[in-house]
C-alpha positions, 0 to 999 in steps of 0.5 A: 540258367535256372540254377539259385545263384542267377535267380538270385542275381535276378532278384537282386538286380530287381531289388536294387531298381526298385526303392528298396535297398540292395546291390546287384553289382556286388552279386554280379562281381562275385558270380563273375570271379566264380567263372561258372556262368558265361559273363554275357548270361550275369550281364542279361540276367541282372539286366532283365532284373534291373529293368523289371524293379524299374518298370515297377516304378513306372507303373507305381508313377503312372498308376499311384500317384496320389499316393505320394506323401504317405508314410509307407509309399516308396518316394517322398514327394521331394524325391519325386519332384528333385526326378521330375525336374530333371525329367522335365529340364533334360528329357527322356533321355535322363533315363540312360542314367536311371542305373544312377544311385539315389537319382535313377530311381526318382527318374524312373518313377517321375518317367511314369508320372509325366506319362511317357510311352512305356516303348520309349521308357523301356528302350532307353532303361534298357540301353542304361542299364545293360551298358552299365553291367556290361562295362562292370562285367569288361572290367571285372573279366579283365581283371581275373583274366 
């Protein structure tokens, strides 16, 4: 799996989890209707990706807060207390939702700023994110099948 196109995949997937435009599923459907990787190997390498860009923003939670606020950090701090309020309401297990557009990311770096263990925050992005590629990948190999 060293070829260009899954590097890129796993680029894009690490993009996309972190505050920085980007879409991974779009990359992921097009390299399943090319049939030349395995849909198990799109789906663990976008997975890895993914979970990569969103570990980023954990640490960005855990180490940088106070960096909240100025212009060029990532999150607003309106973002950051929309993630950490339903953080708080709902708990860790939000973080099954972190592939979620627009609130995933907050969540993820909210999961830093509250302190939760990184074992904790990686199984449950994990779980979120793989079941949100494989599902895509089932449909996609379903329909081209």
């Amino acid at each position: 799996m060293s070829d260009p196109a899954c590097w890129a995949l796993f680029a894009l997937s690490l993009a996309a989890a972190t505050l920085l435009p980007g879409g991974s599923e779009a990359a992921l459907v097009a390299l399943l209707i090319d049939g030349q990787h395995p849909a198990w190997a799109l789906v663990l390498v976008a997975t890895l990706g993914n979970v990569l860009g969103a570990l980023i923003n954990w640490g960005l939670g855990r180490g940088l807060r106070h960096l909240v606020g100025r212009r060029w950090f990532p999150v607003t701090a309106a973002q950051l207390a929309r993630g950490e309020a339903i953080f708080t309401r709902y708990g860790a297990w939000t973080l099954l939702f972190s592939w979620v557009p627009v609130i995933g990311d907050p969540l993820t770096v909210a999961a830093g700023t509250l302190g939760l263990r990184l074992p904790i925050f990686l199984i449950l992005v994990t779980l979120g994110k793989a079941a949100r590629y494989a599902v895509l990948a089932g449909i996609t190999v379903g329909l081209i099948g």
